[in-house]
C-alpha positions as CSV (number, residue, x, y, z in Angstrom):
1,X,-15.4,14.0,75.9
2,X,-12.5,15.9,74.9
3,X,-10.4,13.4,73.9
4,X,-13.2,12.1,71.9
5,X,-13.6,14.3,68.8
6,X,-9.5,14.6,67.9
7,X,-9.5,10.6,68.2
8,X,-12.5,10.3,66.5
9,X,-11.2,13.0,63.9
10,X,-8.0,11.2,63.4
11,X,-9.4,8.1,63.0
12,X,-12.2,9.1,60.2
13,X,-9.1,10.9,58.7
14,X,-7.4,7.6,58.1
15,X,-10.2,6.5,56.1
16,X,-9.5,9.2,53.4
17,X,-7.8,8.1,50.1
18,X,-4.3,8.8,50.0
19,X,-4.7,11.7,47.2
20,X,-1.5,12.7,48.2
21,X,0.3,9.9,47.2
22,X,-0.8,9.8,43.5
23,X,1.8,9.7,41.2
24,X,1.0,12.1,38.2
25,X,1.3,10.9,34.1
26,X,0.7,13.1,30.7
27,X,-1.1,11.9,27.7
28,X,0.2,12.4,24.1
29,X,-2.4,13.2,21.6
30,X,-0.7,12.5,17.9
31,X,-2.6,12.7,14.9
32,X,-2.6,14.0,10.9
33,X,-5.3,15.9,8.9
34,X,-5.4,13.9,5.5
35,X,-5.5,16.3,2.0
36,X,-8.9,13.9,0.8
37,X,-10.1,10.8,1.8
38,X,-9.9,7.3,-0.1
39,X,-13.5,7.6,-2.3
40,X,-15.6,4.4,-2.8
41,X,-16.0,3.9,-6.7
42,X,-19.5,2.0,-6.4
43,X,-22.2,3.0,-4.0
44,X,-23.9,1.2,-3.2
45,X,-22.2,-2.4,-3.9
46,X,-24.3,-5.3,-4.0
47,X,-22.6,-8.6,-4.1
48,X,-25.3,-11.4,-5.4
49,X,-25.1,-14.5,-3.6
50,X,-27.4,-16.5,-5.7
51,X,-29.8,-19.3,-5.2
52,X,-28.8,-22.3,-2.6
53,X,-30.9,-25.3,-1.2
54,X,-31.4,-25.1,2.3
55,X,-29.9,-28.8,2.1
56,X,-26.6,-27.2,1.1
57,X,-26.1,-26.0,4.9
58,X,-26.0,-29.1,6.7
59,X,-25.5,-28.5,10.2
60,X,-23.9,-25.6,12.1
61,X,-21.2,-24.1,11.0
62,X,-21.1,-26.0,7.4
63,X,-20.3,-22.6,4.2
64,X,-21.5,-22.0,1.0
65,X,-19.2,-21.3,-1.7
66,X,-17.7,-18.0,-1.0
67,X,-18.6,-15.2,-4.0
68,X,-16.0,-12.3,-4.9
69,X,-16.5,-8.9,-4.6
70,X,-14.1,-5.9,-4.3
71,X,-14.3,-2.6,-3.1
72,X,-12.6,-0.2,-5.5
73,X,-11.3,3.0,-3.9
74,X,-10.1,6.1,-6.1
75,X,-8.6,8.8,-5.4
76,X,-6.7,7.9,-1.8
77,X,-4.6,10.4,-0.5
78,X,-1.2,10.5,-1.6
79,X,0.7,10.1,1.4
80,X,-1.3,7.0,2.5
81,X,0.0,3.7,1.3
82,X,-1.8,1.0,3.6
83,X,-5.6,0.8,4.7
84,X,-7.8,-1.2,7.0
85,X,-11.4,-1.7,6.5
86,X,-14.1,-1.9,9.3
87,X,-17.5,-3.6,8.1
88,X,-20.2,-2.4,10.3
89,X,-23.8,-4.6,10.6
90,X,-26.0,-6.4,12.7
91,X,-23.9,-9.6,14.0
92,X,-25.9,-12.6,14.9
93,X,-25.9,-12.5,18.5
94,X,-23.2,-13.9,20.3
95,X,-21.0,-13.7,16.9
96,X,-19.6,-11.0,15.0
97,X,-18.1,-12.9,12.3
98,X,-21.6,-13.7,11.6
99,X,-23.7,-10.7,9.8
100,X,-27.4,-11.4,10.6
101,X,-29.9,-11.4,8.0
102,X,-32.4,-8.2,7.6
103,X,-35.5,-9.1,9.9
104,X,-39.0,-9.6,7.6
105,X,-41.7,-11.9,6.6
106,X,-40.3,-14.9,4.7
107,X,-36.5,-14.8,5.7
108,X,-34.5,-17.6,6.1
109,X,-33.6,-18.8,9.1
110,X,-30.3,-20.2,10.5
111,X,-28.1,-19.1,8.3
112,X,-25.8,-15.6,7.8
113,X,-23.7,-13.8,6.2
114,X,-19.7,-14.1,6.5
115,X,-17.2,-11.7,5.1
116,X,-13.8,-12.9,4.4
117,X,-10.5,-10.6,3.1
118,X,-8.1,-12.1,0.3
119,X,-6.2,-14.2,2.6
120,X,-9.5,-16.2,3.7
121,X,-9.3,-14.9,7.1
122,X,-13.1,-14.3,8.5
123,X,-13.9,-10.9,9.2
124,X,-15.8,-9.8,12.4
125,X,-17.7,-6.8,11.8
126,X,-17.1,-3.8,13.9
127,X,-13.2,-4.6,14.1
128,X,-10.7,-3.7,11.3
129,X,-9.1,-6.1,9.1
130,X,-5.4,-6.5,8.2
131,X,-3.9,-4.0,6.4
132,X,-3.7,-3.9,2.8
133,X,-2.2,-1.9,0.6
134,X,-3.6,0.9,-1.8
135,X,-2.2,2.8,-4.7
136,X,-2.5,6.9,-3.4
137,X,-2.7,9.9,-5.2
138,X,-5.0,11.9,-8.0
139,X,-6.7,9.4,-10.1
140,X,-5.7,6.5,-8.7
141,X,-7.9,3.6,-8.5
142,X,-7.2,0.5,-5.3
143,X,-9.0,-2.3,-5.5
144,X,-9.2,-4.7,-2.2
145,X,-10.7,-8.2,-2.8
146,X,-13.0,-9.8,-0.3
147,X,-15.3,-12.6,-0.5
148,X,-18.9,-13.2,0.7
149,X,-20.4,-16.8,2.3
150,X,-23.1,-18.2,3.8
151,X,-23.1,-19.7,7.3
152,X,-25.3,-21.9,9.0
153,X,-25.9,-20.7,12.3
154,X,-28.2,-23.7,13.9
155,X,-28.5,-27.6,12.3
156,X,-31.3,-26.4,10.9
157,X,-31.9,-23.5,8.5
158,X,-35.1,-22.5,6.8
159,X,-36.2,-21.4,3.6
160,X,-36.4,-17.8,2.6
161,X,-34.9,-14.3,1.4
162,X,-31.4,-14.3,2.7
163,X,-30.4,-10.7,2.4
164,X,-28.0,-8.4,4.7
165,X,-26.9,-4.9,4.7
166,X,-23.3,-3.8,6.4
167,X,-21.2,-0.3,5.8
168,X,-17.5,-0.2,5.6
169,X,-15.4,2.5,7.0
170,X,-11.8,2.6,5.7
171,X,-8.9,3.3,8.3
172,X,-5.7,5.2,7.1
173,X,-3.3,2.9,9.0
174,X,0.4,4.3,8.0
């Protein structure tokens, strides 16, 4: 019985993680406090897609001619030159290039919203775009072009309102 416990001891002790062989790292923290921040000139901006037969969607995936909008920004700081945007919304599930139509009596059904920047490149919401560059600095005044579509989402879309909220958050990428 003697022998017992320091085998028994040794042995559990070889089950223990090997704490002692961890290797150490440090983490960098970087950053920069901005003087201002980039201001939106309209808010909020609505962007009027207009009237469209349901018949104009036919079958998953088919567009609507996309409609312009722009989100003028004034006042950026100086020292920023380049920005992203993040659109935030409700994606259609399984999709966030998709934004999903606000839930009601009388909405259409199969269809969304798309957002695309100037280069035609679909947007996912929650995730920044490319980045683009602004004019900083007292009175200044950016303006970044994006366009707006619909999307069908199943072969078959339904008659209806067709509206959609989203925010945008702008990232100071330089």
């Amino acid at each position: 019985m003697t022998l017992f416990k320091p085998l028994m001891a040794a042995g559990l002790a070889l089950l223990l993680p090997a704490a002692a062989l961890a290797d150490s790292a440090s983490i960098n923290v970087t950053g920069r406090i901005l003087s201002s921040a980039c201001q939106p000139e309209v808010n909020p901006l609505n962007v009027p897609l207009g009237t469209l037969s349901q018949s104009a969607l036919a079958g998953k995936g088919s567009t609507a001619s996309a409609t312009r909008f722009t989100l003028r920004l004034k006042n950026c700081p100086a020292e920023i030159s380049q920005v992203q945007v993040r659109f935030d919304g409700s994606a259609v599930s399984g999709d966030t290039s998709v934004l999903a139509l606000t839930a009601g009596t009388g909405v259409a059904g199969g269809v969304g919203i798309q957002l695309q920047d100037a280069n035609a490149a679909v947007l996912r919401f929650g995730q920044p775009s490319a980045a683009m560059a602004i004019q900083g600095g007292a009175g200044s005044v950016s303006s970044l072009a994006f366009t707006a579509r619909y999307i069908a989402i199943s072969d078959t879309v339904s008659a209806g309102s067709a509206n959609a909220s989203a925010t945008f958050t702008i990232l100071y990428s330089n």
